[in-house]
DOFIMAR-124682 format. One line per 3 residues: their letters; for each residue x, y, z of N, C-alpha, C. Coordinates in steps of 0.05 Angstrom, whole numbers, plus 5000, padded with zeros to 4 digits. Layout:
N
a> X,Y,Z,X,Y,Z,X,Y,Z ~ ...
//
This chain:
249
xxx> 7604,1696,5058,7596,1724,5058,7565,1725,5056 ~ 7554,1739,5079,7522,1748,5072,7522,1768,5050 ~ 7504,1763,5021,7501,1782,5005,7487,1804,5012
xxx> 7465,1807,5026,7443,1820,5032,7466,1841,5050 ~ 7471,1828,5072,7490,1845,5094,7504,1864,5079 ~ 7526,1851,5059,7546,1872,5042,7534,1902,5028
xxx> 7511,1881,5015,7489,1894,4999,7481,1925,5020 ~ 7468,1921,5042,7451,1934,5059,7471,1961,5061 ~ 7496,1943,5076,7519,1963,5077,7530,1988,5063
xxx> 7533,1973,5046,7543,1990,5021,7519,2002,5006 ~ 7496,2002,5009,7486,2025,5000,7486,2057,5031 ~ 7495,2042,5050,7491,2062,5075,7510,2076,5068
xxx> 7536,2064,5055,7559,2067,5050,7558,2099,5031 ~ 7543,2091,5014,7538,2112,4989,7528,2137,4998 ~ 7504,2128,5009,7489,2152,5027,7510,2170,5047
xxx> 7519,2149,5058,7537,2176,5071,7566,2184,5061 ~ 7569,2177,5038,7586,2193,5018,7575,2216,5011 ~ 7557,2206,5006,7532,2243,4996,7534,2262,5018
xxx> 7531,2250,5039,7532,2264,5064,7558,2282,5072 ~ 7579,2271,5064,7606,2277,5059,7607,2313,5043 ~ 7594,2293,5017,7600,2321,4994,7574,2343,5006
xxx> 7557,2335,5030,7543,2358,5030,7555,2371,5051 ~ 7575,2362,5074,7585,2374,5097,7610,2391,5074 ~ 7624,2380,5051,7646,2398,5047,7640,2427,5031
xxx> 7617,2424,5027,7598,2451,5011,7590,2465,5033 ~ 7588,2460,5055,7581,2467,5077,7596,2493,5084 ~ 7619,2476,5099,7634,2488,5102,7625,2508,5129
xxx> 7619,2495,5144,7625,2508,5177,7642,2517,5186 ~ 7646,2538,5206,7676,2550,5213,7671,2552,5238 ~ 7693,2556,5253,7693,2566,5285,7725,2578,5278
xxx> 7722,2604,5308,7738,2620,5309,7763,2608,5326 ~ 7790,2606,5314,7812,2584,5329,7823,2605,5347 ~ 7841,2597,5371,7845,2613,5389,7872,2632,5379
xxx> 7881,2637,5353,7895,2657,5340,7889,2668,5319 ~ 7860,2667,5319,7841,2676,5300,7831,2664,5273 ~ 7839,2645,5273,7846,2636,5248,7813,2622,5240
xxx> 7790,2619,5217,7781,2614,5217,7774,2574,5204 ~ 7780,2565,5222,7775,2535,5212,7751,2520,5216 ~ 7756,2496,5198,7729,2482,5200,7710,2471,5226
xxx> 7691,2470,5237,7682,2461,5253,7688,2436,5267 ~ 7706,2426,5281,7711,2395,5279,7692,2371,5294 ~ 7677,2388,5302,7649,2362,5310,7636,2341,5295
xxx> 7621,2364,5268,7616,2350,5248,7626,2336,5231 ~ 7656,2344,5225,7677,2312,5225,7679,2298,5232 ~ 7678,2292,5262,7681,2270,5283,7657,2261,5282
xxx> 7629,2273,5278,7607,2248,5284,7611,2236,5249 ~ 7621,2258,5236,7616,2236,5190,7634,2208,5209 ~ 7662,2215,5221,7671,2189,5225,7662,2172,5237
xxx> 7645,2175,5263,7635,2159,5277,7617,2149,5258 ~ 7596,2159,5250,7576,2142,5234,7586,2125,5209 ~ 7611,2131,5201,7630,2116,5188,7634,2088,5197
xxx> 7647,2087,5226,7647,2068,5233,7627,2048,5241 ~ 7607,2064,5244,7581,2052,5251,7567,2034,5225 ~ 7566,2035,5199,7568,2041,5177,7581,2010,5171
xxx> 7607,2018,5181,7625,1996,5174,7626,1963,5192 ~ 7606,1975,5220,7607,1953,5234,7639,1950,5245 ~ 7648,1978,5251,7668,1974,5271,7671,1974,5294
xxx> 7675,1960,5318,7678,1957,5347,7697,1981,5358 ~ 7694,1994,5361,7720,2006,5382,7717,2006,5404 ~ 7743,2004,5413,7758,2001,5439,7780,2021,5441
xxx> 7766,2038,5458,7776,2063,5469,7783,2063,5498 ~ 7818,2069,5501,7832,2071,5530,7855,2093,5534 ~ 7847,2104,5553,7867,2114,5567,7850,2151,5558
xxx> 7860,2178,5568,7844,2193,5558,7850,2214,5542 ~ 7828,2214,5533,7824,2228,5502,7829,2253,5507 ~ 7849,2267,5494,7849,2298,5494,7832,2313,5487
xxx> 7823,2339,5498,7808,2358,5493,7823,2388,5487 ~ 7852,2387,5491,7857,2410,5490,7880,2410,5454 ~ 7895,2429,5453,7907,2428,5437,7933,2413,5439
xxx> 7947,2389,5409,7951,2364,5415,7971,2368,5396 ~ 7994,2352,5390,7999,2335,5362,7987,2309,5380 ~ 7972,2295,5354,7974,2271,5365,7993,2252,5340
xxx> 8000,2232,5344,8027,2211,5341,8007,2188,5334 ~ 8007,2162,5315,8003,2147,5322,8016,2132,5302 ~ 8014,2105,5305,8024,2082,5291,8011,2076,5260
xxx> 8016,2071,5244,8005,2067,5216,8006,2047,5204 ~ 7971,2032,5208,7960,2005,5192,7949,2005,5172 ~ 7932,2023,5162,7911,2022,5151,7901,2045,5143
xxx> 7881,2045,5118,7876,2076,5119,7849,2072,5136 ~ 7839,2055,5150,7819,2064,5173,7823,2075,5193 ~ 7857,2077,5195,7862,2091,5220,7855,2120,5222
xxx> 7847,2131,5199,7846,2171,5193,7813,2168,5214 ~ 7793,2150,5202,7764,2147,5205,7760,2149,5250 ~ 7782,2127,5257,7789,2105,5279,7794,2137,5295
xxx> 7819,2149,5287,7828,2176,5309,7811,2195,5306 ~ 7800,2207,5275,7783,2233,5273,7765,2226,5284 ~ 7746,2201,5289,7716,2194,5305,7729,2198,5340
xxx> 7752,2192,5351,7752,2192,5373,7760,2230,5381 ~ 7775,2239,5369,7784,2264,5372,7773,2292,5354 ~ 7787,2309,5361,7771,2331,5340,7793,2337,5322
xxx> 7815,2318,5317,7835,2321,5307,7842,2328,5276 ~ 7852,2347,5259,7862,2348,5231,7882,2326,5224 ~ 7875,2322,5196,7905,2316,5194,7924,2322,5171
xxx> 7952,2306,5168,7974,2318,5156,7963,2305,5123 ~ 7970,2318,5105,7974,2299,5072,7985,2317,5051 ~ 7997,2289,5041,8007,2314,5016,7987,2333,4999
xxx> 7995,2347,4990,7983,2366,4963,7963,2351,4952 ~ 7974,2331,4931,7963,2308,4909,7941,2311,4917 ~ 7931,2302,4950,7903,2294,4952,7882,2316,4953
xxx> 7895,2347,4955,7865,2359,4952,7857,2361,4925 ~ 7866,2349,4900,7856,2346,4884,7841,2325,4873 ~ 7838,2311,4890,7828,2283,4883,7792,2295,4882
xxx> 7775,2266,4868,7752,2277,4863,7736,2274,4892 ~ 7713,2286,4900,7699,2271,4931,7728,2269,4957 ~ 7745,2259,4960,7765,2257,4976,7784,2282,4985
xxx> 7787,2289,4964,7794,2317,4972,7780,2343,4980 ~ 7760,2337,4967,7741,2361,4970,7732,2356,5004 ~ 7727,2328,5018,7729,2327,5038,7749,2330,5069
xxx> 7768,2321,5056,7793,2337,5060,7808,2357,5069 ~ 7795,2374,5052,7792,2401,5056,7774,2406,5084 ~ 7754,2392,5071,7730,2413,5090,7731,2405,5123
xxx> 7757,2373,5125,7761,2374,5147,7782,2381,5157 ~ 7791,2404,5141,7815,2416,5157,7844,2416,5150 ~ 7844,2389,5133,7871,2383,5130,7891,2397,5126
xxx> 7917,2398,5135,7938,2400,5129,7949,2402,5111 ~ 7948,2401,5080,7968,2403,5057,7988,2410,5049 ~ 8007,2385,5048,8036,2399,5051,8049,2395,5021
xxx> 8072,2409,4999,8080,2408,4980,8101,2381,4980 ~ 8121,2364,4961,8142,2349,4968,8155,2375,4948 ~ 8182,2369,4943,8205,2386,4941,8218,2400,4958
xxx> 8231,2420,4948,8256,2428,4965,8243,2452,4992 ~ 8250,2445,5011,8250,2464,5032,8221,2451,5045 ~ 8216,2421,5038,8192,2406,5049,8194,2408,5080
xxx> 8219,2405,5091,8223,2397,5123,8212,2418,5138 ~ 8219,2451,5126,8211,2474,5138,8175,2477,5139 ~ 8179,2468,5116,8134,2475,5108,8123,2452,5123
xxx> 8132,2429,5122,8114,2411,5149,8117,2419,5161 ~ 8138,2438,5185,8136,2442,5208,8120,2473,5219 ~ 8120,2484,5190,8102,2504,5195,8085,2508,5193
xxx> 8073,2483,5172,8046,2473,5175,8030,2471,5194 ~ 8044,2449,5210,8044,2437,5237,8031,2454,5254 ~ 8055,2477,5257,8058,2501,5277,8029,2516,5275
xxx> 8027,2529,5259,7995,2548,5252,7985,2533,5253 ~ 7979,2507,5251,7946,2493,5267,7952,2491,5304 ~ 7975,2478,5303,7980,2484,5333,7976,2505,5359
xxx> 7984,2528,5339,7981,2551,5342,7944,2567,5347 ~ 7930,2547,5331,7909,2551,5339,7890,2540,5360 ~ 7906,2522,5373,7893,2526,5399,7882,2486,5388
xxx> 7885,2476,5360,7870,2454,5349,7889,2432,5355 ~ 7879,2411,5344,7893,2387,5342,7903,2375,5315 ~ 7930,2363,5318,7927,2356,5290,7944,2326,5302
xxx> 7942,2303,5284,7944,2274,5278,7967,2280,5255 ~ 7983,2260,5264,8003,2254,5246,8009,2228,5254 ~ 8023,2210,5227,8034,2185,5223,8065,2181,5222
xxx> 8081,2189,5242,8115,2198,5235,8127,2169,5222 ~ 8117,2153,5221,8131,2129,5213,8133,2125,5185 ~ 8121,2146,5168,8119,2159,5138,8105,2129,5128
xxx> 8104,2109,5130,8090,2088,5110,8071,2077,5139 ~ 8064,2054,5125,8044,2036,5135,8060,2013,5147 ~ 8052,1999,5175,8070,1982,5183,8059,1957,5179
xxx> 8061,1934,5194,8050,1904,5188,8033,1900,5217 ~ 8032,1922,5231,8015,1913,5261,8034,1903,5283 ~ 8054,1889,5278,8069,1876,5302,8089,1893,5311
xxx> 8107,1902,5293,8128,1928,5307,8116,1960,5301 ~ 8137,1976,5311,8123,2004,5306,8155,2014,5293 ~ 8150,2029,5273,8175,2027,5259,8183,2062,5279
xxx> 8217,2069,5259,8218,2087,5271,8211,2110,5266 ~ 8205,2131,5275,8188,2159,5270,8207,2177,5260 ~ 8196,2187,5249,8218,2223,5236,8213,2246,5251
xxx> 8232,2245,5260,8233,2271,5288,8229,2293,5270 ~ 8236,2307,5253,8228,2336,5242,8193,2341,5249 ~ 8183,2318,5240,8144,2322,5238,8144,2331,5273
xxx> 8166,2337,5294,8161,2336,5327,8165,2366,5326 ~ 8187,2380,5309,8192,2403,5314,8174,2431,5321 ~ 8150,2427,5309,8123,2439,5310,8124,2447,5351
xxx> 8130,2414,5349,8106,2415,5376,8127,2425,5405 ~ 8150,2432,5383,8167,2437,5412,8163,2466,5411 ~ 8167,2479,5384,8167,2507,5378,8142,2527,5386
xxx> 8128,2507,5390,8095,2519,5405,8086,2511,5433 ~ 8102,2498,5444,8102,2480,5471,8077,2475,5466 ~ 8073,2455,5457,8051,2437,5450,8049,2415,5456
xxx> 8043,2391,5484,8038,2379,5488,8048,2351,5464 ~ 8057,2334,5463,8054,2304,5445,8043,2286,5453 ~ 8016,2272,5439,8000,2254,5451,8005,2229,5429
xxx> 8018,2202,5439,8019,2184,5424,7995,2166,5433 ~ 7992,2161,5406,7970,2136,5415,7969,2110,5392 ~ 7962,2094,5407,7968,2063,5391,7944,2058,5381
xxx> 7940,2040,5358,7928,2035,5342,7932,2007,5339 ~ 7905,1984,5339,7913,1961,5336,7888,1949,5324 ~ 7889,1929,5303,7861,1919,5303,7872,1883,5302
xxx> 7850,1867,5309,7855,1848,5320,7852,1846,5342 ~ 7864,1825,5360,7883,1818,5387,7898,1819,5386 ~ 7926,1823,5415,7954,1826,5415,7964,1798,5399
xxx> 7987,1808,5384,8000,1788,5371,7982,1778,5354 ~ 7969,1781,5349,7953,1783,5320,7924,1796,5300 ~ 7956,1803,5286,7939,1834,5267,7913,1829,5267
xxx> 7906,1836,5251,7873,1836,5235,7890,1829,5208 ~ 7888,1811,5195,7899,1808,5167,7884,1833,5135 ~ 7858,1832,5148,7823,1840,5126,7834,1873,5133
xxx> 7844,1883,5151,7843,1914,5154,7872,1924,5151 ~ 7894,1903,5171,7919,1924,5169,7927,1917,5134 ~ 7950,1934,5131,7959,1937,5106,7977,1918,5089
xxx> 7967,1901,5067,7986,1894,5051,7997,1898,5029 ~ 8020,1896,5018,8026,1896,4995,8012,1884,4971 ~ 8005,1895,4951,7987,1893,4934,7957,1892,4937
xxx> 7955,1899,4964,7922,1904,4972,7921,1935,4968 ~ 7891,1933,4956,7879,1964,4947,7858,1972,4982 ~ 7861,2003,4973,7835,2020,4984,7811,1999,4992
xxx> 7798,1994,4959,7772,1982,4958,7774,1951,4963 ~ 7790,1936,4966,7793,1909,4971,7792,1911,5000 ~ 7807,1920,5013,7801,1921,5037,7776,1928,5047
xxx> 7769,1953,5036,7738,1959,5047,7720,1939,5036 ~ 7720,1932,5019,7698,1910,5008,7693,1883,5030 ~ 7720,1874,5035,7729,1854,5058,7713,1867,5088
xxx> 7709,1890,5091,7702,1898,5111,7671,1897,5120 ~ 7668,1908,5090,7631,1913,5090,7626,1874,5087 ~ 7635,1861,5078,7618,1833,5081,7623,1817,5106
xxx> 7642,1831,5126,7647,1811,5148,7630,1821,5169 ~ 7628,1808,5184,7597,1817,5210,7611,1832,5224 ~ 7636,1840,5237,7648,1857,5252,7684,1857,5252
xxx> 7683,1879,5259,7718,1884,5253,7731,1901,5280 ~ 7738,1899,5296,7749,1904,5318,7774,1914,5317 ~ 7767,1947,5329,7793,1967,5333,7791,1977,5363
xxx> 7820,1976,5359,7832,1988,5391,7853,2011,5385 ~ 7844,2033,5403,7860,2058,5394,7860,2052,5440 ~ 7891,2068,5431,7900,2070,5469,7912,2097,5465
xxx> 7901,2116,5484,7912,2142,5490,7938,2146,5510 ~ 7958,2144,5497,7980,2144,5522,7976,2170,5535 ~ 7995,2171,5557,7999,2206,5571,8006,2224,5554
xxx> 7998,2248,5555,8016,2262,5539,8055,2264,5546 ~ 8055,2277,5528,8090,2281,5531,8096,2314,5529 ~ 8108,2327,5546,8118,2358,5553,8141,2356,5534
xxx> 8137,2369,5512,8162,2377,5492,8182,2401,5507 ~ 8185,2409,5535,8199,2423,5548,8225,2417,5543 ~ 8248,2428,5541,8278,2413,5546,8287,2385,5528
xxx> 8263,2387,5507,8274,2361,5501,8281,2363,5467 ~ 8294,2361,5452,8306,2361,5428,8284,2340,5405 ~ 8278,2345,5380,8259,2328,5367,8259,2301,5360
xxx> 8281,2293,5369,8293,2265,5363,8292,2245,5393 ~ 8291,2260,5413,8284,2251,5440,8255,2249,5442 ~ 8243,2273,5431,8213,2269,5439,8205,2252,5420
xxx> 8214,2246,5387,8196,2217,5370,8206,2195,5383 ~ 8227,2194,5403,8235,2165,5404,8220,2157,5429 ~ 8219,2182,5455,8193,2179,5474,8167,2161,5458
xxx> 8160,2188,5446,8129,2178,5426,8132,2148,5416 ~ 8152,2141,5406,8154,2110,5392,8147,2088,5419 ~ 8169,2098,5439,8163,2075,5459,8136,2075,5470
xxx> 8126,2088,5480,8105,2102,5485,8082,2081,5476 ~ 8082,2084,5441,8062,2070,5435,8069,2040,5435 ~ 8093,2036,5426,8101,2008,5426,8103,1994,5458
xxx> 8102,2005,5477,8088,1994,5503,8068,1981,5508 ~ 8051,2014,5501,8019,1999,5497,8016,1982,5482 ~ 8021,1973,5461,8018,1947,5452,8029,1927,5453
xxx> 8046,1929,5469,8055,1910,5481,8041,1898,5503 ~ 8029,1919,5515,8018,1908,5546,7981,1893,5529 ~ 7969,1872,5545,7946,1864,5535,7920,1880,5548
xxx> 7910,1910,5531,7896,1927,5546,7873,1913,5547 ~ 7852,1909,5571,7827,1899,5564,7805,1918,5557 ~ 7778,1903,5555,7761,1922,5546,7747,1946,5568
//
């Protein structure tokens, strides 16, 4: 490990944490196309880009990026993947409650839009209506249907209820794959293990010279005629294709 490198990093690292807490005091708005007033999502997308920049992440970006209003779908490694999709898209995303209380993290959170959903009874109806009113506004939102974190090589199976949104709003489904490494083999330093922390991972990140991600935009998918359990199992193959196939750069 270069000390200096880690060193250099991680104070950029800090700095644009500040940067963070000054965009969520901010608090920018734009007018959504059902009036609804939400956060600006540009200035989210460049905190992430410069995130990655930051981090000395490579991306590898295929297939094309939506511009209009989305669920987007993807596979779940890592928590770099929130950084990996919000830098490529203008996308929100889904999380429980817990986290808008967290200190710095939530407050950012917030200010990008997120989703906050309760757990208890009558949870299935409030994710999907969650869902729905951002959908409804004309925005994007990112979801992980595979509810945990996978190991990189399979794509587990998805929970069709998190699809119901996107049928009830004819809302387009955009799956997209997520991979770091090469095919057939993970990134060990980024995807997720058991008994690995947040900051172990990131620490692992800021001292290595580069870390290489590949996000693939499949087609979208027409939730027309199709029931929510047809359209996550579309979305599953979908992504588990693309990673299957060896996309180049």
């Amino acid at each position: 490990m270069n000390p200096f490198r880690f060193l250099w990093r991680f104070l950029l690292l800090l700095l644009h944490t500040l940067a963070a807490v000054r965009l969520s005091l901010r608090h920018e708005h734009v007018v959504a196309g059902d009036g609804q007033q939400l956060p600006d999502p540009e200035p989210i997308a460049a905190w992430y880009r410069r995130l990655l920049e930051i981090l000395h992440v490579r991306l590898h970006c295929h297939g094309e990026v939506p511009h209009e209003a989305a669920l987007i779908v993807a596979n779940h490694l890592s928590w770099l993947d929130i950084p990996v999709v919000g830098g490529c898209t203008h996308a929100a995303f889904l999380s429980k409650e817990g986290i808008r209380h967290w200190p710095l993290i939530g407050w950012f959170a917030a200010a990008a839009g997120t989703v906050f959903i309760r757990r208890g009874k009558g949870e299935a109806r409030q994710v999907a209506e969650a869902i729905a009113g951002r959908l409804r506004g004309d925005r994007q939102l990112a979801i992980f249907p595979e509810g945990r974190i996978g190991d990189g090589r399979q794509v587990q199976r998805f929970f069709p209820r998190l699809f119901a949104a996107a049928i009830e709003t004819h809302t387009p489904v955009v799956p997209v794959a997520l991979r770091y490494g090469t095919p057939g083999a993970p990134d060990k330093v980024v995807v997720y293990h058991k008994g690995r922390s947040f900051l172990g991972i990131l620490f692992r990140i800021l001292a290595r010279r580069e870390t290489r991600a590949e996000i693939i935009f499949c087609p979208p998918l027409s939730p027309e005629g199709k029931d929510r359990r047809t359209l996550a199992r579309e979305a599953r193959e979908a992504i588990q294709a693309a990673l299957s196939a060896d996309a180049g750069d």
